[in-house]
C-alpha positions in Angstrom: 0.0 0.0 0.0 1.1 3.4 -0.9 2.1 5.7 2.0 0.2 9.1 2.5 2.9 11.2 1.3 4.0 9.1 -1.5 0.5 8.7 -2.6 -0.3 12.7 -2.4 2.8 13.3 -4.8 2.0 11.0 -7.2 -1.4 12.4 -7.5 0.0 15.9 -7.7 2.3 14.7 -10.8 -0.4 12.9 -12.6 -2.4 16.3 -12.2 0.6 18.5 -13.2 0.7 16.1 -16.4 -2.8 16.9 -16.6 -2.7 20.0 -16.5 0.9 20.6 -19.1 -1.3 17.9 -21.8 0.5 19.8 -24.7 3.8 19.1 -25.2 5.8 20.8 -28.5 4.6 18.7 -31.3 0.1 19.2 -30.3 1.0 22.9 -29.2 2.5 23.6 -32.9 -0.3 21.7 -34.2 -2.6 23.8 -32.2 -1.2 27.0 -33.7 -1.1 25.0 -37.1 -4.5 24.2 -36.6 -5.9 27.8 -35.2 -4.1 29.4 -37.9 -4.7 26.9 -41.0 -8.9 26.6 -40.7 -11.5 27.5 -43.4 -10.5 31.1 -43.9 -7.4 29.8 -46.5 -9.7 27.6 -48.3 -12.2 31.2 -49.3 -9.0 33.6 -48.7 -7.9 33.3 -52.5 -11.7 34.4 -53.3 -11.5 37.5 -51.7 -7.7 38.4 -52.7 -8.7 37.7 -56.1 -11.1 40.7 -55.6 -8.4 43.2 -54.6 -6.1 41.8 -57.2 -2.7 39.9 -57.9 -1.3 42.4 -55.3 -3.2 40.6 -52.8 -0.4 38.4 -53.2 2.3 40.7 -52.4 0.2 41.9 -49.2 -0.3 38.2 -48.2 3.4 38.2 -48.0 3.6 41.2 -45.9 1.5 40.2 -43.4 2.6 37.0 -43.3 6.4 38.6 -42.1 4.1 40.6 -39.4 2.9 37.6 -38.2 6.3 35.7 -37.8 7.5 38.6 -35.7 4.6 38.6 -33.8 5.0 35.0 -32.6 8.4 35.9 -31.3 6.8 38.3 -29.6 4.3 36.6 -27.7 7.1 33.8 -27.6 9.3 36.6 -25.6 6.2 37.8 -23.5 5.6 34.3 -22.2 9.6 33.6 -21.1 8.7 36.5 -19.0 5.3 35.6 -17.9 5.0 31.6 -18.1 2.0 29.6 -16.7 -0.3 32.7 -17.6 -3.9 32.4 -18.7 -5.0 33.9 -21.4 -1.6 35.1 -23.1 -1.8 38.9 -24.4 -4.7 39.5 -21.7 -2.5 38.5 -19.2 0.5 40.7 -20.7 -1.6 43.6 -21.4 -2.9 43.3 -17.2 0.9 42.5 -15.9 2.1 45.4 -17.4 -0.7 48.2 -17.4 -3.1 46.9 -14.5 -6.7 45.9 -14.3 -8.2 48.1 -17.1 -5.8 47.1 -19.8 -5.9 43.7 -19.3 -9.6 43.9 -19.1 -10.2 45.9 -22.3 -7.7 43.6 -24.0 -9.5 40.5 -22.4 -13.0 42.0 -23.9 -11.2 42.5 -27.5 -9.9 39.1 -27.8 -12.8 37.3 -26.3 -14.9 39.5 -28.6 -12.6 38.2 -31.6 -12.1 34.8 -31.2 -16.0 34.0 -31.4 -16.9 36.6 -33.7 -13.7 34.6 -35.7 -15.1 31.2 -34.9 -18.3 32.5 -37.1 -16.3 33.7 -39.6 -14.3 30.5 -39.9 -18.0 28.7 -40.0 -19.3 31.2 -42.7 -16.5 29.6 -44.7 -16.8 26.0 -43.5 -21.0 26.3 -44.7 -19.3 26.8 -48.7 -17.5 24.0 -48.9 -20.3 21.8 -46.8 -22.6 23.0 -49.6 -20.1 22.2 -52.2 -19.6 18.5 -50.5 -23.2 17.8 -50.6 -24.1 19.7 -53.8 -26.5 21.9 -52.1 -27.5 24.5 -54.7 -28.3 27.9 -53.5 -29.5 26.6 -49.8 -32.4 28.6 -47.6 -30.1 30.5 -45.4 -31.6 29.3 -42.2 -30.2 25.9 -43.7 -27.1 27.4 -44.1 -27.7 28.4 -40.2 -28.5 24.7 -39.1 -25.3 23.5 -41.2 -23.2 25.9 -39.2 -24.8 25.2 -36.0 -23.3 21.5 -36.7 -19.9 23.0 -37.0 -19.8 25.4 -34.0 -21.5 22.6 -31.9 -19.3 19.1 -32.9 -16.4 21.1 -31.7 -17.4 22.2 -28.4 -18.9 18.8 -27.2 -15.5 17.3 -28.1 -14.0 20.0 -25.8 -16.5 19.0 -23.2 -15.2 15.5 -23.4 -11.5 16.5 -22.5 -8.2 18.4 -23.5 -6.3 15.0 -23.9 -9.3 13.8 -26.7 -9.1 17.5 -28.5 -5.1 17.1 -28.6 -5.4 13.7 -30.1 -8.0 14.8 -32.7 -6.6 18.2 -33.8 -3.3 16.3 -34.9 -5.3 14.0 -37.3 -7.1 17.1 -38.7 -4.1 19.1 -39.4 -2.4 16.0 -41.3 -5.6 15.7 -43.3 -6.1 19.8 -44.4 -1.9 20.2 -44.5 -1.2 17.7 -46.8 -3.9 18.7 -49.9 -3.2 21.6 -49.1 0.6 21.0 -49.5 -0.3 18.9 -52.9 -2.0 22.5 -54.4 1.2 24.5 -53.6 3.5 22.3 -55.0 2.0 20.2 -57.6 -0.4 22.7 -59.0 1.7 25.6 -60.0 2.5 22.9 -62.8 -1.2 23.5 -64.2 -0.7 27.4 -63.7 -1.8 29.1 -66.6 -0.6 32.9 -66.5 -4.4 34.4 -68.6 -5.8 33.4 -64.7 -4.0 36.1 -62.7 -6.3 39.5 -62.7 -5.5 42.7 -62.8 -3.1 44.4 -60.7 -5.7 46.1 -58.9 -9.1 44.2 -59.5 -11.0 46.2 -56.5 -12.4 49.2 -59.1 -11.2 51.7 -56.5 -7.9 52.9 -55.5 -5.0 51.1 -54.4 -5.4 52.1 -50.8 -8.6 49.8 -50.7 -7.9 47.3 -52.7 -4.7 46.2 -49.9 -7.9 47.3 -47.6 -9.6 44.1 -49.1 -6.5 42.3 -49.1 -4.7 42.8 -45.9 -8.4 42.0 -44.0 -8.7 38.3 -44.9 -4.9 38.1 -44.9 -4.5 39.0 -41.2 -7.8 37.0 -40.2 -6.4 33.7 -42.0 -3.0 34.6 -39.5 -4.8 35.1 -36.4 -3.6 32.2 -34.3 -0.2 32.9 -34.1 -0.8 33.3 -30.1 -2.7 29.9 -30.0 0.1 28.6 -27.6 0.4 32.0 -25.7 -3.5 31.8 -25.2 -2.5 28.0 -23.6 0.6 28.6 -22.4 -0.5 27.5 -18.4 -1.2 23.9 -21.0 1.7 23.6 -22.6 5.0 21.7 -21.1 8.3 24.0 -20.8 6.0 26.8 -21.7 9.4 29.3 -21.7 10.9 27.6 -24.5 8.0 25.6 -26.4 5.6 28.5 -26.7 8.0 30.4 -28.6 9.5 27.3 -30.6 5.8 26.5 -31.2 4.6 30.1 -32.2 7.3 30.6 -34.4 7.5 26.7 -36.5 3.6 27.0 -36.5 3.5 30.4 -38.1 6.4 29.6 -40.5 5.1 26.4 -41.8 1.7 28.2 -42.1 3.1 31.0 -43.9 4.7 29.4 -46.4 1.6 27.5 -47.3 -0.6 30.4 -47.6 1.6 32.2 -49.9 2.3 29.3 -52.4 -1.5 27.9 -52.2 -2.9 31.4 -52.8 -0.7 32.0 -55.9 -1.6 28.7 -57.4 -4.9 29.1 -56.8 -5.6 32.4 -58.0 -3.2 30.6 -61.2 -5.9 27.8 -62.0 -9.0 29.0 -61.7 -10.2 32.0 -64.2 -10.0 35.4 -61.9 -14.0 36.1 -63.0 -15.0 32.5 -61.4 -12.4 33.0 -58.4 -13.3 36.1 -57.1 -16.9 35.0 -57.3 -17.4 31.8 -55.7 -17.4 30.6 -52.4 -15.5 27.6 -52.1 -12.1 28.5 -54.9 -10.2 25.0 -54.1 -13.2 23.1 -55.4 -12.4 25.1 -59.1 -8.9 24.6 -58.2 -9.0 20.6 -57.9 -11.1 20.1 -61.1 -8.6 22.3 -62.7 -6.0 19.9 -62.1 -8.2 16.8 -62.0 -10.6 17.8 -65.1 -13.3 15.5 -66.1 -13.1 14.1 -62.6 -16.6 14.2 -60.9 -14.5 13.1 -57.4 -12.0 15.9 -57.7 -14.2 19.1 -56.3 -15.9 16.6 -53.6 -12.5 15.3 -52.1 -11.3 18.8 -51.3 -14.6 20.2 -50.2 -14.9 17.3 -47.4 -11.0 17.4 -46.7 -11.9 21.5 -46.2 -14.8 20.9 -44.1 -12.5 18.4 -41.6 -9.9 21.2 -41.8 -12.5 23.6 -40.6 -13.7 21.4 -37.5 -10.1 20.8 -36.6 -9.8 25.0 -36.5 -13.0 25.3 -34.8 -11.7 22.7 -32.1 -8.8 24.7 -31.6 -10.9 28.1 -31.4 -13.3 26.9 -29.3 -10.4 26.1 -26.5 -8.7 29.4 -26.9 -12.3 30.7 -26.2 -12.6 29.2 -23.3 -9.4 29.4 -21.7 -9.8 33.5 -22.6 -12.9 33.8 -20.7 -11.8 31.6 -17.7 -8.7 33.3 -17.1 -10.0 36.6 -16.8 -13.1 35.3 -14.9 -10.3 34.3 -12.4 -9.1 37.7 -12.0 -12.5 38.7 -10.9 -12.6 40.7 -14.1 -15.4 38.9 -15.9 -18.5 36.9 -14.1 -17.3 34.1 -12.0 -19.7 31.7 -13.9 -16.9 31.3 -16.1 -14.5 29.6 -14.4 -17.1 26.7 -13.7 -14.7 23.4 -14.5 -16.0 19.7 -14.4 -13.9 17.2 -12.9 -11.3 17.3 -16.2 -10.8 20.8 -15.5 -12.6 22.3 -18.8 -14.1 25.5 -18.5 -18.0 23.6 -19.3 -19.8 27.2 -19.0 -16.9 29.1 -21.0 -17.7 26.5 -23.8 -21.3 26.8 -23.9 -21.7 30.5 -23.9 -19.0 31.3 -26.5 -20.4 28.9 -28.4 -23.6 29.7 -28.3 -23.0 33.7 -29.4 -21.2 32.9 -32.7 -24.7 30.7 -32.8 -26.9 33.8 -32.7 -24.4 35.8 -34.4 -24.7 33.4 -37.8 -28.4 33.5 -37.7 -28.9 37.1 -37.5 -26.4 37.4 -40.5 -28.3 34.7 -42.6 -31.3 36.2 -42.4 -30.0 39.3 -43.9 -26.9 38.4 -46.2 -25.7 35.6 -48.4 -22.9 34.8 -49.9 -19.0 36.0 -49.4 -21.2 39.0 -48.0 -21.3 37.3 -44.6 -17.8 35.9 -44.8 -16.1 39.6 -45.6 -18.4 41.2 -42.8 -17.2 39.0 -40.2 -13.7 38.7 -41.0 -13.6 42.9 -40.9 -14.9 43.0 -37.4 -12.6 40.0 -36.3 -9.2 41.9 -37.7 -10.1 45.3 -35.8 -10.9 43.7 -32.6 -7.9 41.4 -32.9 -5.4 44.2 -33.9 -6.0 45.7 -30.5 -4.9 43.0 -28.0 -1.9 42.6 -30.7 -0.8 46.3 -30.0 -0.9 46.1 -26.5 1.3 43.2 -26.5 3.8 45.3 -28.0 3.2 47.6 -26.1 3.8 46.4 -23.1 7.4 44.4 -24.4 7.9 48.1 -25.5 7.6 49.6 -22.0 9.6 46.4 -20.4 12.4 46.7 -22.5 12.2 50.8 -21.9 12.1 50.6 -17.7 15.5 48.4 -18.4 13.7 45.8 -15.7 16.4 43.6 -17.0 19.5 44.4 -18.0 19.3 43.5 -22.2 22.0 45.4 -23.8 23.9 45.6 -27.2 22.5 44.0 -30.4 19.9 41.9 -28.0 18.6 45.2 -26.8 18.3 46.5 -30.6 16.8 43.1 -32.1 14.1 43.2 -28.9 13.2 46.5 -29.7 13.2 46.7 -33.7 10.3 43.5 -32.7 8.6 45.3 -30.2 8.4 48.6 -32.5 7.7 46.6 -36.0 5.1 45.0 -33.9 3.4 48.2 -32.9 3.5 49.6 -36.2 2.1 46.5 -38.0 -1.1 46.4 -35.8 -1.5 50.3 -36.3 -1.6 49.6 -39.8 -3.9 46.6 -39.9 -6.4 49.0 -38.1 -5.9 51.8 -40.8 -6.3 49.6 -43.6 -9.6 48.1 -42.2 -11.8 51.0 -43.4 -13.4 53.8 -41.1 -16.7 51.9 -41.1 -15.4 48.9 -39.5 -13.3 50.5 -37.3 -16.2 52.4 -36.1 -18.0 49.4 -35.5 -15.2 48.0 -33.3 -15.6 51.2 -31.1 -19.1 50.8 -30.7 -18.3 47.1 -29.2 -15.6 48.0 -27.4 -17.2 50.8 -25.8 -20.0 48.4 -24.4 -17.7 46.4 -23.1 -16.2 49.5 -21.2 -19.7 49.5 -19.7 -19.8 45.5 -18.4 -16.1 46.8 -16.7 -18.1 49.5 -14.8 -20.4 47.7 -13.5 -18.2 44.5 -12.2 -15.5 47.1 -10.9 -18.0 48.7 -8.5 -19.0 45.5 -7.1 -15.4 44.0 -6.5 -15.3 47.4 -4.5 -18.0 47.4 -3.0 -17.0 43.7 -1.8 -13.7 45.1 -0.7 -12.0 42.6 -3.8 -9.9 45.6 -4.4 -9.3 49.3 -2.9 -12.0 52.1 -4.0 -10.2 55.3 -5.0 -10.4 58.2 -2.7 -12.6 60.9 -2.9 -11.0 64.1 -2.8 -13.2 66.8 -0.6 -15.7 64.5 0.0 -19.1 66.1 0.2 -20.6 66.5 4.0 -24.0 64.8 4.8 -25.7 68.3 4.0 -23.7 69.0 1.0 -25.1 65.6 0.1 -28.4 66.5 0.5 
């Protein structure tokens, strides 16, 4: 029989295991998997509307995403074991009202972006099945399917969800891999558009461009988000972050290209589902061709939504547990999941969808939703900068000599990459943003003045109070 002691530190390593589930290889694969969903398999679509110079603006962004993962990769060696990734840097470094505005973006983001991703898996669920022209609210009950399969699979476990995100990023990567290598050898040059296909200025055509671009890299912090998950979270969330993004990157630029290559830019920027035209371009004649890649797209898209799901969660519990969101969301069954986090973030994306089918169609929805995910997104992004800015400024740490210089060339790229994002987005959108942002300012009102009025935290002091007949 196992002694008392013995016994309680055996069940504190099995619970540490637990708790670390994600070692290197299923945390890149989560970042793989976050940033590889749906949105590449309708991203050459919308490029194809701004024109080949979509291309070139894929590659930019793709460079502001690499640096960004060594950011976030940096941030955690500093702050490991932290929930919720830039929330938690944005609230280490600024306080309470920071973290909780950046908490409220990201949270915002990531199931506004869970939609988004859906919007896109619904085209190539419709392209599997041959549905032509669906009722939206069919469109609605298909993508309640895909918001809903993921979260009960969360429900059942981290362990189960690490298992089944590796198969799903085998099965999206490797067609995926097959239309950036083999079919740049059915490329015909009379596909690529115009320069600038948008009918407006240049300015909004890398507008168009740079929105879908940065919403198909948004997952770069997928292991930051985890990061209390993940084993040796000072070295693997940055190894993690950066081989994710890399391998990602490279995809997305050489499947875009070819893509936009085989299929005619008229039909590309028009439809819905582009890798379906893009198979039977290389496959022609081959009634199997468009079907394979439209069910291989919709596994790739409930692998994505798996990994979004989590990050949804874990977002919402951590800043529940700093008393900075309602406590209901750190409610965990007995396998530690986040149960009420799951339910609630998926349920929103649920309403979300059906308010936007019953008043758009098409890319329409898709475009719509990844606007307000980039603008959202771009803000927690800049305060993560931010706050490596202000750490390497207070010289907290002594980093000196070309260390010092490659730090802060990351930290001030960084902050001038999400500035940008937001200024290409378009006034309208960013308004919109606002508008959600400020009504979350409103929720932070409200729960501040009752963690003081519990005594959670200190109330600020009046200066000159008034006197009880001043009062009256």
């Amino acid at each position: 029989m196992t002694s008392g002691p013995v016994h309680a530190a055996t069940r504190s390593s099995r619970e540490n295991a637990k708790a670390h589930a994600l070692g290197l290889t299923s945390a890149t694969s989560l970042v793989i998997s976050s940033i590889v969903g749906t949105g590449v398999f309708t991203m050459p679509a919308v490029i194809a509307g701004a024109g080949t110079m979509g291309i070139v603006v894929l590659a930019v962004i793709a460079i502001g995403a690499l640096l960004l993962a060594v950011l976030f990769g940096q941030l955690t060696r500093r702050i490991p074991n932290s929930d919720g990734g830039v929330y938690a840097y944005a609230r280490h470094e600024f306080g309470d009202f920071a973290g909780y505005l950046v908490g409220w973006c990201y949270w915002i983001q990531s199931w506004a972006g869970n939609a988004a991703i859906v919007a896109s898996w619904v085209f190539y669920v419709d392209a599997l099945f041959n549905f032509s022209h669906p009722a939206g609210l069919t469109n609605w009950a298909i993508a309640l399917v895909g918001l809903w399969v993921p979260a009960v699979i969360n429900l059942v476990g981290i362990r189960q969800m690490a298992w089944f995100q590796n198969v799903t990023v085998v099965l999206k990567f490797v067609p995926l891999a097959f239309v950036g290598v083999i079919g740049w050898f059915f490329v015909k040059t009379d596909n690529f558009g115009p320069w600038n296909a948008s009918g407006g200025s240049l300015y909004s055509a890398i507008g168009i461009a740079a929105g879908v671009a940065l919403f198909s890299f948004i997952g770069v912090e997928a292991a930051a988000i985890t990061a209390r998950r993940v084993r040796d979270p000072r070295r693997n969330v940055l190894r993690a972050s950066v081989m994710g993004t890399g391998i990602s990157a490279l995809l997305y630029v050489l499947v875009t290209a070819a893509v936009m290559g085989l299929v005619n830019h008229r039909t590309l920027a028009a439809t819905g589902s582009p890798f379906v035209n893009a198979f039977e371009a290389i496959f022609p004649h081959q009634a199997w061709a468009g079907r394979f890649i439209a069910g291989l797209a919709v596994i790739s898209g409930i692998g994505a939504l798996l990994s979004w799901t989590l990050i949804v969660t874990e977002t919402s519990r951590a800043i529940a547990s700093d008393g900075l969101f309602p406590q209901a969301f750190t409610w965990s069954d007995r396998n530690g999941t986040a149960w009420f986090g799951i339910v609630v973030g998926t349920a929103l994306p649920s309403l979300l969808m059906l308010w936007r089918y019953t008043s758009s169609s098409g890319l329409t929805i898709f475009t719509y939703l990844v606007d307000l995910t980039v603008v959202t997104v771009a803000i927690p992004y800049f305060f993560s900068a931010i706050a490596q800015l202000t750490f390497l400024v207070s010289r907290r740490r002594a980093v000196d000599g070309w260390q010092l210089a490659r730090d802060l060339s990351i930290a001030v790229t960084s902050v001038l990459f999400s500035l940008w994002v937001t200024f290409a987005s378009g006034y309208q959108v960013v308004y919109q943003a606002l508008l959600v942002i400020l009504i979350g300012l409103v929720g932070y009102a409200v729960l501040n003045g009752l963690r003081q009025r519990r005594g959670a935290i200190a109330s600020p002091i009046d200066l000159n109070p008034p006197t009880s007949e001043t009062a009256s």
